[in-house]
ZATOR-331310 format. One line per 8 residues: number of its first residue (from 0); for each residue x, y, z of N, C-alpha, C, CB. Coordinates in nm, 2 decimals, m for minus. Glycine has a CB too. Layout:
BEGIN
NUM> X,Y,Z,X,Y,Z,X,Y,Z,X,Y,Z | ... $
//
This chain:
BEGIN
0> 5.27,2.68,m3.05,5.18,2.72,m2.94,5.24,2.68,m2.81,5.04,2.66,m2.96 | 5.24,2.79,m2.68,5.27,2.72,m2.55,5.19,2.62,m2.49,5.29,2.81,m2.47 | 5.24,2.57,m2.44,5.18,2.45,m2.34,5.07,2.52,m2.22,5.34,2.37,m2.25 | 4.99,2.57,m2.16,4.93,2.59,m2.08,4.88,2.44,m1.99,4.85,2.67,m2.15 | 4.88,2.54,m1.86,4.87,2.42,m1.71,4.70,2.41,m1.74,4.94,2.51,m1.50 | 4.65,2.33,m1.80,4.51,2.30,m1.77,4.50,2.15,m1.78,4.42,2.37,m1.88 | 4.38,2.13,m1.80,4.35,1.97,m1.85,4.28,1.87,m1.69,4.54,1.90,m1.91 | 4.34,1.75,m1.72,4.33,1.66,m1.59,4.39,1.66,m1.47,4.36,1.57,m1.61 $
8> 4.45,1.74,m1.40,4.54,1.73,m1.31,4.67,1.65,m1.37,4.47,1.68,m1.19 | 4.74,1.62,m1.25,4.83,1.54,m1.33,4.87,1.45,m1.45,4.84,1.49,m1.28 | 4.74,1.35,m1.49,4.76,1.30,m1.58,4.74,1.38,m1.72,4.70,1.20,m1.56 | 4.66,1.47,m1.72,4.64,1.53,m1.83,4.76,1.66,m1.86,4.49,1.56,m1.83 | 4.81,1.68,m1.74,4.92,1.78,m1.75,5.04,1.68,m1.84,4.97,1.84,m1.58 | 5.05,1.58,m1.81,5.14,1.49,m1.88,5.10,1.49,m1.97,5.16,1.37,m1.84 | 4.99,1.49,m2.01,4.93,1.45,m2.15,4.99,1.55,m2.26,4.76,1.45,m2.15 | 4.99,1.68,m2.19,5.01,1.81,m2.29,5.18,1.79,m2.25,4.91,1.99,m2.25 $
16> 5.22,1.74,m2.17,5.35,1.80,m2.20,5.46,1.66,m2.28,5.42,1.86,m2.02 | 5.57,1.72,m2.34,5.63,1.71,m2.45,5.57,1.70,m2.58,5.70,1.63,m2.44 | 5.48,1.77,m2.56,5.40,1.82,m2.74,5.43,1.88,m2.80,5.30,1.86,m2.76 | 5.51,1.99,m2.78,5.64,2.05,m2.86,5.50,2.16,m2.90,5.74,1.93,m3.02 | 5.50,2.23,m3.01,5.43,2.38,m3.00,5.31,2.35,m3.01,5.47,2.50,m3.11 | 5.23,2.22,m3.00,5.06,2.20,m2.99,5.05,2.07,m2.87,4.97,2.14,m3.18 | 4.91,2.11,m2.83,4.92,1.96,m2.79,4.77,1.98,m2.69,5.09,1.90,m2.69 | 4.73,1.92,m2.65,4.58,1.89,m2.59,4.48,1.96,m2.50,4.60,1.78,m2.52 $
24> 4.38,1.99,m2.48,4.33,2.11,m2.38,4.21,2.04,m2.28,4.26,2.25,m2.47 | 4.15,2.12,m2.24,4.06,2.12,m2.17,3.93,2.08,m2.19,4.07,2.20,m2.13 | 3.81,2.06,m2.17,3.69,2.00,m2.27,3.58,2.01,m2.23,3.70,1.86,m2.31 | 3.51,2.03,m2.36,3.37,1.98,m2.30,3.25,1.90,m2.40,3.30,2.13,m2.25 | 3.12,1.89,m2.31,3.05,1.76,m2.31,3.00,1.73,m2.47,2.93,1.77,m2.20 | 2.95,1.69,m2.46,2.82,1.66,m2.61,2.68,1.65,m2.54,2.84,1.47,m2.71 | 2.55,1.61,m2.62,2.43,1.67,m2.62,2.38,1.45,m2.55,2.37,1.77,m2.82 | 2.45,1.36,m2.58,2.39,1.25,m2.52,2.36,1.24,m2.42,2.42,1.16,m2.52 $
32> 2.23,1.17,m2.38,2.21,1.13,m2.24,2.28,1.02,m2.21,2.08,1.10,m2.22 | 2.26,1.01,m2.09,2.34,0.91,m1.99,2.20,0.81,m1.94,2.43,1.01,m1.83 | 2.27,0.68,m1.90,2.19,0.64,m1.81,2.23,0.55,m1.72,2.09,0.61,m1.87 | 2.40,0.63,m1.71,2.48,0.58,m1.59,2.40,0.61,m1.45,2.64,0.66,m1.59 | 2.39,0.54,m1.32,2.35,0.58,m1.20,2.44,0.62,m1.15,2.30,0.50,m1.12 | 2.40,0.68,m1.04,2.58,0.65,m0.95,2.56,0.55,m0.83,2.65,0.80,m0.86 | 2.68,0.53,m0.86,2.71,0.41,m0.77,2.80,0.41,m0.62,2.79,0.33,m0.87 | 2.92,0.34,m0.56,2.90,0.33,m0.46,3.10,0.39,m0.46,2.82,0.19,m0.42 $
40> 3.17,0.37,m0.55,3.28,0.46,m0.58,3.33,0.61,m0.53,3.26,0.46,m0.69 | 3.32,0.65,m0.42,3.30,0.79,m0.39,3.27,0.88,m0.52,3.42,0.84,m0.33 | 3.11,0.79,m0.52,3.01,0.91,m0.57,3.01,0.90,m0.74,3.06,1.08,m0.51 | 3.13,0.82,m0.81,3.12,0.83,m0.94,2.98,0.73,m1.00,3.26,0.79,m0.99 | 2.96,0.74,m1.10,2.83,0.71,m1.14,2.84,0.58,m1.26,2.77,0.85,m1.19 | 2.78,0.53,m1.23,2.79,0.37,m1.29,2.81,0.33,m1.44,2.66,0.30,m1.25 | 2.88,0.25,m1.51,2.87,0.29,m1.66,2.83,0.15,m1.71,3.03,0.36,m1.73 | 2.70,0.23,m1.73,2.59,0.07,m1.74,2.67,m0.02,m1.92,2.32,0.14,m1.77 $
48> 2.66,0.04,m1.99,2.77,m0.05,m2.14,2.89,m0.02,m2.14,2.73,0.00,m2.31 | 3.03,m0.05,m2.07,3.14,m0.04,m2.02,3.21,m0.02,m2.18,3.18,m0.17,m1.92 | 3.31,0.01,m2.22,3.36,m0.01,m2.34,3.47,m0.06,m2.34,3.36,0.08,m2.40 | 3.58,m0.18,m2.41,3.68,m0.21,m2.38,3.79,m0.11,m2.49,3.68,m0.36,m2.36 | 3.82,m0.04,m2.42,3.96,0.05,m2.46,4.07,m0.03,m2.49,4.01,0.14,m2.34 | 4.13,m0.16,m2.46,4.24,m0.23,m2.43,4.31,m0.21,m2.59,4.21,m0.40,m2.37 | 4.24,m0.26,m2.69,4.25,m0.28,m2.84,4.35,m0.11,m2.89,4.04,m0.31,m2.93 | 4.33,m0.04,m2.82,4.38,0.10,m2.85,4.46,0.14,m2.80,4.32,0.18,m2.85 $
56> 4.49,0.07,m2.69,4.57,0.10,m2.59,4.76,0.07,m2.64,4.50,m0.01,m2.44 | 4.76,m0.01,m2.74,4.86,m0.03,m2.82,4.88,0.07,m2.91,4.86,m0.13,m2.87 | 4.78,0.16,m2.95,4.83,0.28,m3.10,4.69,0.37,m3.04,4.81,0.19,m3.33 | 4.72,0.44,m2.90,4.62,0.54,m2.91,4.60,0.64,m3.00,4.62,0.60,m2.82 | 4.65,0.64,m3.10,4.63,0.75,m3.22,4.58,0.66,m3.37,4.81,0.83,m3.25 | 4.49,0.57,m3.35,4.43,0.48,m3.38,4.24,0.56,m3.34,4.50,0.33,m3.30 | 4.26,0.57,m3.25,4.13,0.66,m3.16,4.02,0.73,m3.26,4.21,0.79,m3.06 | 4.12,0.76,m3.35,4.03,0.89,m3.47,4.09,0.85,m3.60,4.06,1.11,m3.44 $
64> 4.04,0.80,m3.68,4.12,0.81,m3.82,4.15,0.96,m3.86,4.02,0.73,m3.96 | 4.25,0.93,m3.99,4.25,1.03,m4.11,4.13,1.10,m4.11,4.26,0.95,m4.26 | 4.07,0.97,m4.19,3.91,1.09,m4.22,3.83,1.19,m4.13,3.80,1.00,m4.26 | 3.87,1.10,m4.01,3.75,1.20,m3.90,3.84,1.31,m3.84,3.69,1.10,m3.73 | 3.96,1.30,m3.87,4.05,1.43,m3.86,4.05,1.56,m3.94,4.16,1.39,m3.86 | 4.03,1.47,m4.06,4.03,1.64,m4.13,3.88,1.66,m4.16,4.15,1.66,m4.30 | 3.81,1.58,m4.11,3.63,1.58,m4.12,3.65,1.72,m3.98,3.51,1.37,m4.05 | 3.72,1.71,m3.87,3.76,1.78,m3.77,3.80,1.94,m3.79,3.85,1.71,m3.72 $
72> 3.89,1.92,m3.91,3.91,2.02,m3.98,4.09,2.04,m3.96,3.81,2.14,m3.92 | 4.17,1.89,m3.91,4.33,1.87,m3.97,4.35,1.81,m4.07,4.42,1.80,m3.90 | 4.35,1.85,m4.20,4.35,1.79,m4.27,4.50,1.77,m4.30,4.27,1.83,m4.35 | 4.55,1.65,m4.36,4.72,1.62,m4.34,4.77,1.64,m4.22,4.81,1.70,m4.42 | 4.73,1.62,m4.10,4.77,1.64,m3.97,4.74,1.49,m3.91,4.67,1.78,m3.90 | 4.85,1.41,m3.88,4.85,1.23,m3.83,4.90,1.29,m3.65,5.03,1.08,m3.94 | 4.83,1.17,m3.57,4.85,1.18,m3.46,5.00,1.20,m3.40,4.78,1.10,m3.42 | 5.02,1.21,m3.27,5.20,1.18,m3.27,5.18,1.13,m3.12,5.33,1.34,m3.29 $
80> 5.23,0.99,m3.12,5.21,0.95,m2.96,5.28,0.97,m2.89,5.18,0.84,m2.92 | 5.26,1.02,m2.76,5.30,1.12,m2.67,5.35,1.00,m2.53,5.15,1.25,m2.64 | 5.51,0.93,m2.54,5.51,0.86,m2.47,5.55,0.94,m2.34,5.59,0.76,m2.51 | 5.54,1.03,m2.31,5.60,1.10,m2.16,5.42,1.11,m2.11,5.72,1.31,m2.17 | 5.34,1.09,m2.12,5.20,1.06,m2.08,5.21,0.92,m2.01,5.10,1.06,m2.19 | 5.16,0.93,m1.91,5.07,0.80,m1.79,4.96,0.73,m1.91,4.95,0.89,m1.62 | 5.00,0.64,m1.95,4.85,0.58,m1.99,4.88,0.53,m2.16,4.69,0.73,m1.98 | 4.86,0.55,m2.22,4.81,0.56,m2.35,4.80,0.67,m2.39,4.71,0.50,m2.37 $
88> 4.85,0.76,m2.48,4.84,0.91,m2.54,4.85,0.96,m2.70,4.95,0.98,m2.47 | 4.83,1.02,m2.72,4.80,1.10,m2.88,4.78,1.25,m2.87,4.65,1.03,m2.96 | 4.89,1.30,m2.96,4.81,1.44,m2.96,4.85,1.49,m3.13,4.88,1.57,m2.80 | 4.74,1.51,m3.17,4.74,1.57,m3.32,4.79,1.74,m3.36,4.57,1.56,m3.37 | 4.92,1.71,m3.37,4.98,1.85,m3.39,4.91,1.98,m3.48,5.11,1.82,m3.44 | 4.84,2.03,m3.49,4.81,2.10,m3.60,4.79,2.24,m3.53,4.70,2.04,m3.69 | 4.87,2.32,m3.44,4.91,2.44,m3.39,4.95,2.51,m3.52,5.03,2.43,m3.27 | 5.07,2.44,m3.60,5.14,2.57,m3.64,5.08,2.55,m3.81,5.34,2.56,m3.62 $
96> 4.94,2.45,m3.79,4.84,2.46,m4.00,4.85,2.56,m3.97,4.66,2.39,m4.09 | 4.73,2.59,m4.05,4.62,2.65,m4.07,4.53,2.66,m4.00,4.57,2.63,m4.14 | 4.48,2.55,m3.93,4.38,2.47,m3.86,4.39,2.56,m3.72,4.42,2.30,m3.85 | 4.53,2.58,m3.65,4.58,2.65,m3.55,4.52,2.54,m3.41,4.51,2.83,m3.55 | 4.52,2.45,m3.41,4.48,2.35,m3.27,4.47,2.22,m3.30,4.33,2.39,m3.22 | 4.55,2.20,m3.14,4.59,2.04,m3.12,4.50,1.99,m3.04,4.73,2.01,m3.07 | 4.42,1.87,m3.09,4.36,1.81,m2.95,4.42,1.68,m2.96,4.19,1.80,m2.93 | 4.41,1.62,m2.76,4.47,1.54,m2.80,4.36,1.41,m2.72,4.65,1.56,m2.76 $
104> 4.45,1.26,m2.67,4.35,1.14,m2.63,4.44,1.10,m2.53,4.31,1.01,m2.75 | 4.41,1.07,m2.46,4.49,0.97,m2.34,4.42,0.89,m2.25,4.56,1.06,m2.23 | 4.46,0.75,m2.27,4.34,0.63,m2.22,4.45,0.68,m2.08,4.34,0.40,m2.31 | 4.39,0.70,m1.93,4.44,0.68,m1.81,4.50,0.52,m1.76,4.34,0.72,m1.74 | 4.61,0.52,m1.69,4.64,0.36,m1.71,4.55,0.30,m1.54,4.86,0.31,m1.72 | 4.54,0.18,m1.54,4.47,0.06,m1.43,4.53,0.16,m1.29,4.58,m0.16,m1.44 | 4.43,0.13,m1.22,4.43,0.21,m1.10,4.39,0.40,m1.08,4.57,0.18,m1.06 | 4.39,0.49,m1.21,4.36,0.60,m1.18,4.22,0.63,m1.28,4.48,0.68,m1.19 $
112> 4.13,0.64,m1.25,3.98,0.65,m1.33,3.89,0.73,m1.23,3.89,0.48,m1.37 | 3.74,0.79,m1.29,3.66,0.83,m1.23,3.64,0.83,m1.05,3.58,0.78,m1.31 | 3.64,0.71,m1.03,3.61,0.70,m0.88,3.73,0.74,m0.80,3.57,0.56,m0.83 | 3.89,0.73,m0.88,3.96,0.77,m0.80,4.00,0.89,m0.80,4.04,0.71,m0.80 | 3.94,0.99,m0.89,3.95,1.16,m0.96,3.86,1.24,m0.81,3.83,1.20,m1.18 | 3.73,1.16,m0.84,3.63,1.24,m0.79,3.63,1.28,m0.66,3.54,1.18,m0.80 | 3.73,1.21,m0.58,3.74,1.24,m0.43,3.83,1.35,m0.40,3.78,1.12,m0.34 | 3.92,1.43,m0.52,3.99,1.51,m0.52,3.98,1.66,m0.62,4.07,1.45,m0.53 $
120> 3.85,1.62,m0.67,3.84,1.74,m0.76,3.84,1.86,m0.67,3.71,1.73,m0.86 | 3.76,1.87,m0.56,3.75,2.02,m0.53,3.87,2.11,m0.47,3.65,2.03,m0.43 | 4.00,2.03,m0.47,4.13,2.08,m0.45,4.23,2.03,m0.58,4.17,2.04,m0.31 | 4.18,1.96,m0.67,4.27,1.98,m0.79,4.23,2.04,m0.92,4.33,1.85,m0.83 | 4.13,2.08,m0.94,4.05,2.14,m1.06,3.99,2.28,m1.00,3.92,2.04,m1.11 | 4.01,2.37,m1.09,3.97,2.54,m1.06,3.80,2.49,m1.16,4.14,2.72,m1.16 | 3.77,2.39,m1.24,3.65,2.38,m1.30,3.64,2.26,m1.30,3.62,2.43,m1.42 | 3.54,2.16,m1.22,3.51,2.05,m1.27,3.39,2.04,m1.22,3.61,1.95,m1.24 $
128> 3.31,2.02,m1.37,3.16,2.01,m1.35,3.11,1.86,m1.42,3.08,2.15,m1.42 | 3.03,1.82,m1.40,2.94,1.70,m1.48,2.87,1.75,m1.56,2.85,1.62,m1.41 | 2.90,1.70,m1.72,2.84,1.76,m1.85,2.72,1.64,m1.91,2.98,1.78,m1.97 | 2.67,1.67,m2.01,2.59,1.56,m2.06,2.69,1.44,m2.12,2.50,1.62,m2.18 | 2.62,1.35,m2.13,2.71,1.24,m2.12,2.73,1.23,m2.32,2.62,1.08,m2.03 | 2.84,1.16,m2.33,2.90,1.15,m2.44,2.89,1.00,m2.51,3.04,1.20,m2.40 | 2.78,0.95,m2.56,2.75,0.81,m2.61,2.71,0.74,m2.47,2.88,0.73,m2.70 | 2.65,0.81,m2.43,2.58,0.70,m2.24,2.71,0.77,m2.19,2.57,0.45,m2.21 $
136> 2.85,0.81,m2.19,2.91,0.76,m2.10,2.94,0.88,m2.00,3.01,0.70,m2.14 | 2.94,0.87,m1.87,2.95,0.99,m1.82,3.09,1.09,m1.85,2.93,0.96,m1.68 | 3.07,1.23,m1.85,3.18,1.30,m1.90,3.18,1.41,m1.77,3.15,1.37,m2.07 | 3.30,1.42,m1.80,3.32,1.57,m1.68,3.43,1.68,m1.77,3.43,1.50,m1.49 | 3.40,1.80,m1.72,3.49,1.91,m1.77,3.59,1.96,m1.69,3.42,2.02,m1.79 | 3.69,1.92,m1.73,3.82,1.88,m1.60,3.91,2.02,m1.64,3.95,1.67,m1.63 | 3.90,2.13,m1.57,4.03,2.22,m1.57,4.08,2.27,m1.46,4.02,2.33,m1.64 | 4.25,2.24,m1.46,4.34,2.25,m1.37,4.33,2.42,m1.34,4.47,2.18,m1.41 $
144> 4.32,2.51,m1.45,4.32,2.63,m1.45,4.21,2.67,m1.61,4.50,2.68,m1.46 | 4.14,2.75,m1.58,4.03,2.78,m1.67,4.11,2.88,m1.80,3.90,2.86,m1.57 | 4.10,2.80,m1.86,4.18,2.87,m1.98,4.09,2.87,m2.11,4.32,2.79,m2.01 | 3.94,2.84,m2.09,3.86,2.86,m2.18,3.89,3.01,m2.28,3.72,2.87,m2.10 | 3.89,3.09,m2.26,3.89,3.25,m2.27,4.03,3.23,m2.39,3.93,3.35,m2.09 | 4.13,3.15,m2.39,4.23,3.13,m2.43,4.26,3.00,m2.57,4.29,3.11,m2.31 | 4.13,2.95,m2.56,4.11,2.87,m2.63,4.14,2.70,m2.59,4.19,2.93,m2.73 | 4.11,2.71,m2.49,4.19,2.57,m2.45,4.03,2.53,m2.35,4.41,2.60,m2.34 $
152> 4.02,2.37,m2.36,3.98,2.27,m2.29,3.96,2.15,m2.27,3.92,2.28,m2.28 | 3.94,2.08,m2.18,3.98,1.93,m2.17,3.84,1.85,m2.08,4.14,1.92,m2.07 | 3.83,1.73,m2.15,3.73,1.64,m2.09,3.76,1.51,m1.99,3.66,1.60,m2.19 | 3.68,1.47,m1.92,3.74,1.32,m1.89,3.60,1.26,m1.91,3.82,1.28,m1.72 | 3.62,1.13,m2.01,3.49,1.05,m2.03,3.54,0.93,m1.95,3.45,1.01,m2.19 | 3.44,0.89,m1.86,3.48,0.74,m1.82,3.39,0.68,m1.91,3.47,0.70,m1.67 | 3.47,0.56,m1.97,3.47,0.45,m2.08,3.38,0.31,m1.98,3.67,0.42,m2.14 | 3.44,0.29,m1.87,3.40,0.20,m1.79,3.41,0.26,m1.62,3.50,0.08,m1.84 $
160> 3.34,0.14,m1.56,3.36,0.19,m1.40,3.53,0.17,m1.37,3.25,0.07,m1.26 | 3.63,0.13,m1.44,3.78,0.09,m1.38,3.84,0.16,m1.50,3.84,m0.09,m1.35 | 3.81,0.24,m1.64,3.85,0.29,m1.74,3.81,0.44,m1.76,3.83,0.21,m1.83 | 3.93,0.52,m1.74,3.89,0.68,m1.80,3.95,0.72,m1.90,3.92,0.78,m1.72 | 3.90,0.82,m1.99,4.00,0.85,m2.12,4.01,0.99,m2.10,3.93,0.81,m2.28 | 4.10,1.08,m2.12,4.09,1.26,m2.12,4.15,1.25,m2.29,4.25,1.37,m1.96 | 4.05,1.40,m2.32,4.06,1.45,m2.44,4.10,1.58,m2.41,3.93,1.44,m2.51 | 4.20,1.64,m2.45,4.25,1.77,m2.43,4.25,1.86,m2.60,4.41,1.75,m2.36 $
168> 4.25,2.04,m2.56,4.22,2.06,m2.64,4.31,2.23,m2.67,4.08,2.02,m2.62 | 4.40,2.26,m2.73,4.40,2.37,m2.76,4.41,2.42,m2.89,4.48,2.40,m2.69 | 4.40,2.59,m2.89,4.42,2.63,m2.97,4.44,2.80,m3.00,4.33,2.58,m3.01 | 4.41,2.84,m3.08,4.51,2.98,m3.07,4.42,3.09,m3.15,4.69,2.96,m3.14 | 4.42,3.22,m3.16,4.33,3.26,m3.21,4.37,3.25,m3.40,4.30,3.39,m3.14 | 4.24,3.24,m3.43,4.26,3.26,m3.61,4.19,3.09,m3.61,4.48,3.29,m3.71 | 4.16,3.06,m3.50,4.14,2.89,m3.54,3.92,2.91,m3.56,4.22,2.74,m3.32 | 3.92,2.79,m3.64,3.77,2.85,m3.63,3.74,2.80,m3.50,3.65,2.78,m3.76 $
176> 3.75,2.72,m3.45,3.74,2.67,m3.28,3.78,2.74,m3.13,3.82,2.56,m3.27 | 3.87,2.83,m3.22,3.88,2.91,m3.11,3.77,2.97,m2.98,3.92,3.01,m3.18 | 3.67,3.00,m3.05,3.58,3.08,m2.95,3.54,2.95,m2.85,3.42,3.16,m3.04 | 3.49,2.83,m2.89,3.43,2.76,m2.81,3.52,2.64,m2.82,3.29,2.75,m2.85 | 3.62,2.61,m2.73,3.73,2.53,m2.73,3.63,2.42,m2.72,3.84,2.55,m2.62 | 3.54,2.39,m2.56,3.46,2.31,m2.51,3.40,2.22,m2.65,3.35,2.40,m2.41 | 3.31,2.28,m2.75,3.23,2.23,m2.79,3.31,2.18,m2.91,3.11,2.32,m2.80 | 3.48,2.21,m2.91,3.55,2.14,m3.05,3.61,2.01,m2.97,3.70,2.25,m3.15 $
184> 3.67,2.03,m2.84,3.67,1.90,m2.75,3.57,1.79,m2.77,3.65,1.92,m2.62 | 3.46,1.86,m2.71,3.37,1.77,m2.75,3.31,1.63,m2.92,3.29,1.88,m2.72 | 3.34,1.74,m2.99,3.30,1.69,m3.06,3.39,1.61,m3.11,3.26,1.75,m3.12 | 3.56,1.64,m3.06,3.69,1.52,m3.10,3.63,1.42,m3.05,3.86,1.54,m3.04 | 3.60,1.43,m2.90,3.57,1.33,m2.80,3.48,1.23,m2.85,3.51,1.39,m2.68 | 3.36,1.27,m2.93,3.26,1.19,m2.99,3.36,1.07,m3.13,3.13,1.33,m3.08 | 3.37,1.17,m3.22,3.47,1.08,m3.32,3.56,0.95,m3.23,3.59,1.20,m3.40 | 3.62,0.98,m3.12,3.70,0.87,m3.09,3.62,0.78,m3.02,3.82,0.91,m3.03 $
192> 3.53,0.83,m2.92,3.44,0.75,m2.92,3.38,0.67,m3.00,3.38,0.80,m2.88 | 3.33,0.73,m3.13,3.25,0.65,m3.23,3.38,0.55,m3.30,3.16,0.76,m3.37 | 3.48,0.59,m3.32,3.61,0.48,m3.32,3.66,0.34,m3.27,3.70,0.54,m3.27 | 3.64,0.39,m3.08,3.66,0.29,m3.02,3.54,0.19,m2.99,3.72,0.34,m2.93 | 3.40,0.25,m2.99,3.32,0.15,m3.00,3.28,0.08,m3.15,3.21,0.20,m2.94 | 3.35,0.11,m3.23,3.38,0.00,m3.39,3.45,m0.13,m3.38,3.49,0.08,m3.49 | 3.57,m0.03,m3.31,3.69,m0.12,m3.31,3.70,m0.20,m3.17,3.83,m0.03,m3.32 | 3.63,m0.22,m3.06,3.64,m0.27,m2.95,3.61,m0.43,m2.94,3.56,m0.20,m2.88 $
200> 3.72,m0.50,m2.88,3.69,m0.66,m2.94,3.61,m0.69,m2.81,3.86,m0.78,m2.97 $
//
């Protein structure tokens, strides 16, 4: 599968690139409420149960087990961490199963998160909207170029007010996810979520 320019801006463009024929997309939300405020961050919104990401930040492909992967529908498909990414990265190759789509994880590293995204989305994102929040935490639908139509999307959850994570997402047609890239993001996004608040020391 080609690489397509979508995702986070920069960081998530990193995220998909050297992923060789699969690798991460564009995203969208889940059905949780939030009960982040917003706060004083140009405008990003407060993340009242912070989560500490640090513990993953050594094996981001730790993020989602085995099981919740092919619960996902990769089955025999292991993450592959993606060191030409900013941050912490993972992307689960499974372009060329069956499955036909890779999504992938990328913890952002110290200094680039929510408050510092938000003051540039309306000139680096062709889509960035605020979705329902994803376990309380606020989520946004981050695309550099709208490639929904194509099978591809990408999220950014902030984890904490100084921690962001992007979930990217593609795929190709013949995939059952194909039609609704958003709502298979989403739901990766949940699993690692439910991961990292297990494992969070």
């Amino acid at each position: 599968m080609r690489i397509r320019s979508i995702a986070l801006g920069a960081a998530a463009l990193a995220l998909l690139a050297g992923c060789g024929d699969s690798g991460g997309t564009t995203g969208a939300p889940t059905t949780a409420s939030t009960s982040a405020t917003t706060g004083d961050s140009g405008g990003a919104p407060k993340v009242e149960n912070p989560l500490d990401v640090k513990a993953f930040e050594a094996d981001p492909c730790s993020t989602v087990t085995p099981a919740q992967a092919q619960a996902f529908g990769l089955p025999g498909v292991t993450g592959k961490v993606n060191s030409a990414a900013p941050g912490a990265a993972c992307v689960w190759l499974g372009a060329s199963t069956p499955a036909k789509m890779s999504p992938g994880v990328g913890i952002l590293p110290d200094g680039t998160n929510l408050a510092t995204i938000l003051p540039t989305k309306d000139t680096a994102y062709q889509v960035f909207e605020q979705k329902p929040a994803i376990q309380g935490f606020p989520t946004y639908l981050t695309l550099v170029a709208d490639s929904r139509n194509n099978g591809d999307c990408a999220l950014l959850v902030a984890v904490s007010d100084e921690k962001a994570v992007t979930f990217t997402f593609q795929s190709t047609q013949g995939s059952s996810k194909f039609a609704d890239p958003c709502a298979a993001i989403t739901e990766f996004a949940n699993l690692a979520i439910t991961t990292m608040k297990a494992g969070a020391k």
